[in-house]
C-alpha positions as CSV (number, residue, x, y, z in Angstrom):
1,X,17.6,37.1,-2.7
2,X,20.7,37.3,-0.6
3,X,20.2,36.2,3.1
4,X,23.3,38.0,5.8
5,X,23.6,35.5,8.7
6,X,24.9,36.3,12.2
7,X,25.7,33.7,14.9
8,X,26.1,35.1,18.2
9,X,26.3,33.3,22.2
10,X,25.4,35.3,25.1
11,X,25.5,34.1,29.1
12,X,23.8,35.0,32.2
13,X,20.6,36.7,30.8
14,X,17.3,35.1,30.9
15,X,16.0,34.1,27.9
16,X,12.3,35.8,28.9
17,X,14.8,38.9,29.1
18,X,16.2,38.6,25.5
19,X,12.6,37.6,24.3
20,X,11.2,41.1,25.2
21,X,14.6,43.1,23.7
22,X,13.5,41.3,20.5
23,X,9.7,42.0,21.1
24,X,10.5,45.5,21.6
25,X,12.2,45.6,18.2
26,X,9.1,44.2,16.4
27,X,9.4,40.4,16.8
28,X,6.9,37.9,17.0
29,X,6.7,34.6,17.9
30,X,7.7,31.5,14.7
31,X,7.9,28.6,14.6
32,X,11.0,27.6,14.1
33,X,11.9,25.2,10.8
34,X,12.2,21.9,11.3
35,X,15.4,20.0,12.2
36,X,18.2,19.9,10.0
37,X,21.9,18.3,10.4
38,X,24.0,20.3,12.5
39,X,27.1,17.8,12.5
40,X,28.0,14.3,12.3
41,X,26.6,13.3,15.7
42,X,22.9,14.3,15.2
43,X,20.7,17.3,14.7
44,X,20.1,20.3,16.9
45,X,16.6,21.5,17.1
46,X,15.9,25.2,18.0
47,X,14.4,26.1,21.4
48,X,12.7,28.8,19.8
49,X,12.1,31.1,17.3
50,X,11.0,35.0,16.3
51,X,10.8,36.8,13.5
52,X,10.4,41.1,12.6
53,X,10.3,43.0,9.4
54,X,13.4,41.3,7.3
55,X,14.6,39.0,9.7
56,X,14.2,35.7,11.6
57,X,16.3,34.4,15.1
58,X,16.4,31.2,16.3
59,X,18.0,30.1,19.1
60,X,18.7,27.6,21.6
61,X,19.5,27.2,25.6
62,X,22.0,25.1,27.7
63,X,22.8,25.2,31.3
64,X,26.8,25.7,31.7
65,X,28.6,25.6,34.7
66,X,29.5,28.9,36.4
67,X,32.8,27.4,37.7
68,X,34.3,24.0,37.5
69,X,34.5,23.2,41.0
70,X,30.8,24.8,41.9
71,X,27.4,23.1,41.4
72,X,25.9,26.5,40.5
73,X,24.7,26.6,36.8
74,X,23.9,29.4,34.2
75,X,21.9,29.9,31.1
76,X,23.7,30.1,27.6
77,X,22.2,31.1,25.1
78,X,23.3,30.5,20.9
79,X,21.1,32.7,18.4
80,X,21.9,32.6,14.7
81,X,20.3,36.1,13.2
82,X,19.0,35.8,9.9
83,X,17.9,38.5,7.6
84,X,17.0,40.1,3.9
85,X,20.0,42.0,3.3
86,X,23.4,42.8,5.6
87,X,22.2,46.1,6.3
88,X,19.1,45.0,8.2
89,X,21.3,42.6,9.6
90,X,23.3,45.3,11.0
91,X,20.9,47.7,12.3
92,X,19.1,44.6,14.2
93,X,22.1,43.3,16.0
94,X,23.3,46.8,16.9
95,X,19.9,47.8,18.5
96,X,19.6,44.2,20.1
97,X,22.7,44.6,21.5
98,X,22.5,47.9,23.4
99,X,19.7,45.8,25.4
100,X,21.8,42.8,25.2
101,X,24.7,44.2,26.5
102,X,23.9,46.3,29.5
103,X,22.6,45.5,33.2
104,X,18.7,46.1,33.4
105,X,17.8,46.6,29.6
């Protein structure tokens, strides 16, 4: 069967935050698979994973600085999105993102 895959980055929003958006659209906690080769350097092992009806996300976490010249640090988060077909692929990013995307969920 055809699997649609979306990679996606977002910054500044907790991870417990995004957790719940994804909760709230049916996820549940998976364990994610284990590591694979990412590039030639090494492997990249997910920080976590979820999966709903059709689909799976994994993603991991890195602190990045705010500002070259300032100490202060934020979370960055890179999720790859994978599900059955595109159009479940569709309908799940669009619904994650209206949470995703605005101040206070």
């Amino acid at each position: 069967m055809p699997r649609a895959v979306r990679e996606m980055t977002l910054r500044a929003v907790p991870i417990w935050v995004l957790r719940q958006y994804l909760e709230q659209l049916g996820a549940v906690d998976s364990k994610p698979p284990p590591p694979g080769p990412t590039d030639p350097d090494g492997v990249v092992t997910p920080d976590g994973a979820m999966s709903g009806d059709g689909w799976t996300v994994l993603w991991r976490t890195e602190q990045r600085p705010m500002h070259p010249r300032l100490p202060t640090k934020m979370d960055e988060h890179y999720f790859v999105f994978t599900a059955e077909t595109e159009e479940v692929l569709e309908t799940l990013i669009d619904r994650f993102m209206l949470k995703a995307q605005r101040g206070g969920g």
